[in-house]
Every structure is written in structure tokens, then in C-alpha cells.
C-alpha positions as CSV (number, residue, x, y, z in Angstrom):
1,X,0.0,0.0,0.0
2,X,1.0,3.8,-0.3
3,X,2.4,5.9,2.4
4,X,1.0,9.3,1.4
5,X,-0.2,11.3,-1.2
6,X,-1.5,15.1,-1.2
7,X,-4.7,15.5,-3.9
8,X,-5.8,18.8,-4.8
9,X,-9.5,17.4,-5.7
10,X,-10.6,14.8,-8.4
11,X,-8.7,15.2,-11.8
12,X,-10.8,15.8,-15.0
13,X,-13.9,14.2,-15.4
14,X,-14.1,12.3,-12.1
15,X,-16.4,12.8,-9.2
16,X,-15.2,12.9,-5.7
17,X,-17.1,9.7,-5.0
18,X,-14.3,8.3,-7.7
19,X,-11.5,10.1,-5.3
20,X,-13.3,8.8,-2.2
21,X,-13.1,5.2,-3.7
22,X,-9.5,5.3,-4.9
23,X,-8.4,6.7,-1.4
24,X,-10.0,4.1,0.6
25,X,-8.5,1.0,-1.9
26,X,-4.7,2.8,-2.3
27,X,-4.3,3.6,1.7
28,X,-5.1,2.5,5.1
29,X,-6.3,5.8,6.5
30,X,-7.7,8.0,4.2
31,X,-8.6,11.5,5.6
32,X,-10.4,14.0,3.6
33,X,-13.5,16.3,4.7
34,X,-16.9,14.2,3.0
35,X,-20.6,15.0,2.6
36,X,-22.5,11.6,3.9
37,X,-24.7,10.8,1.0
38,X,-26.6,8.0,0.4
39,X,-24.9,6.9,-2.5
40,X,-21.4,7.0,-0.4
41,X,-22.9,4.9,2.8
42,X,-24.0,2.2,0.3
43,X,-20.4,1.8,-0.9
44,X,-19.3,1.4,2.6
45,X,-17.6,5.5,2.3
46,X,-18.3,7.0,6.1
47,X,-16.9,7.9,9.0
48,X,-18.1,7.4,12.2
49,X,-20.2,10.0,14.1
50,X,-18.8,12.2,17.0
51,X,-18.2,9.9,19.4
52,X,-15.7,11.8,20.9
53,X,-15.5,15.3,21.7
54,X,-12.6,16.9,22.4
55,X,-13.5,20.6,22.1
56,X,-12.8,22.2,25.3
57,X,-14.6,23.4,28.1
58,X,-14.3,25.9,30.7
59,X,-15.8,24.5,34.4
60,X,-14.7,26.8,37.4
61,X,-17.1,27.0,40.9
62,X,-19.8,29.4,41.1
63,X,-18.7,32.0,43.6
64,X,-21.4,32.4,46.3
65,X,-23.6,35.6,46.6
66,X,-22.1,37.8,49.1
67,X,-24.8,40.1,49.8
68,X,-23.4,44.3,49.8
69,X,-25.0,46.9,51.6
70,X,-25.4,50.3,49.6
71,X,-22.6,52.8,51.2
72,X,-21.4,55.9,49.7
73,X,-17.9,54.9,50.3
74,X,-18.3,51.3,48.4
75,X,-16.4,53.8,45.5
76,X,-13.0,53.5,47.9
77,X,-13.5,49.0,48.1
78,X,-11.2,48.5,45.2
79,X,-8.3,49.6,46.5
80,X,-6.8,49.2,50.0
81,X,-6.3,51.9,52.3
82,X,-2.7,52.0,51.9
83,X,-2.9,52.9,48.4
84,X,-5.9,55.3,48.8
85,X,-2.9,57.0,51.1
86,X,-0.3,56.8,49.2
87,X,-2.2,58.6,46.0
88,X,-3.6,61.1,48.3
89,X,-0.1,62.3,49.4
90,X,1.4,62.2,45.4
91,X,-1.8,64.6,44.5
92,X,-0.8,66.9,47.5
93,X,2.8,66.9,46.9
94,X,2.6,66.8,43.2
């Protein structure tokens, strides 16, 4: 049997069904992207259906509600006190 070949589509006057066929008879693994047809499954051309997915998947823990109370200084939570500090004294000795 062959080892490889690279195809750029069926040559003149041949259908991909013919490409299909002469794939699957010249090599072990043949791997080309195929419509299913009718016509194909009856000539024993498929592949079989997903039955593995490897597309991936993002799972993380949904973080609990933690209930806030409305304050007027909820503005100053994103930063630490520290920091609020140390931008208040480079604005006044800027």
C-alpha cells in the first residue's frame, strides 16, 4: 500500500465519489473532509459519528452571593487603604 499522497481534488472528469473510492482501496487511512450521501454509505464511504468530543470546556465553581449593603464609600473597596494613602499624598505633593 502507499504511504501518502496530497490530492488537490478529483482530476478531470471524475467525481469525488471516484477520489473517495481510490483513497480508501490505495491507503489504510484516508482523511479527507466528505458530505454523507446515500450513495457513499452504500459503498461502505463513512466515518463514524462524534463519538468523541474533544472541544474544550471551561468549568470553574460558582462563587457564592455575598450580599453588599449600599454605602457611599463602596467607591473606595477597590483599592486598599494603603494605596488610597499613598495617592492622596502624590496629589498633595505633586
Amino acid at each position: 500500500r502507499n504511504s501518502f499522497a496530497v490530492t488537490y481534488g478529483p482530476g478531470e472528469g471524475r467525481t469525488y465519489t471516484d477520489l473517495f473510492l481510490w483513497g480508501t482501496n490505495a491507503y489504510d487511512l484516508y482523511a479527507d473532509w466528505m458530505t454523507r450521501t446515500i450513495e457513499r454509505l452504500q459503498m461502505g464511504l463513512g466515518s463514524p459519528e462524534g463519538f468523541y468530543d474533544a472541544s474544550f470546556i471551561l468549568i470553574g465553581k460558582k462563587p457564592e452571593a455575598v450580599e453588599q449593603k449600599a454605602s457611599l464609600f463602596n467607591w473606595l473597596e477597590p483599592f486598599d487603604a494603603k494605596v488610597w494613602w499613598s495617592i492622596l499624598a502624590t496629589i498633595i505633593g505633586s
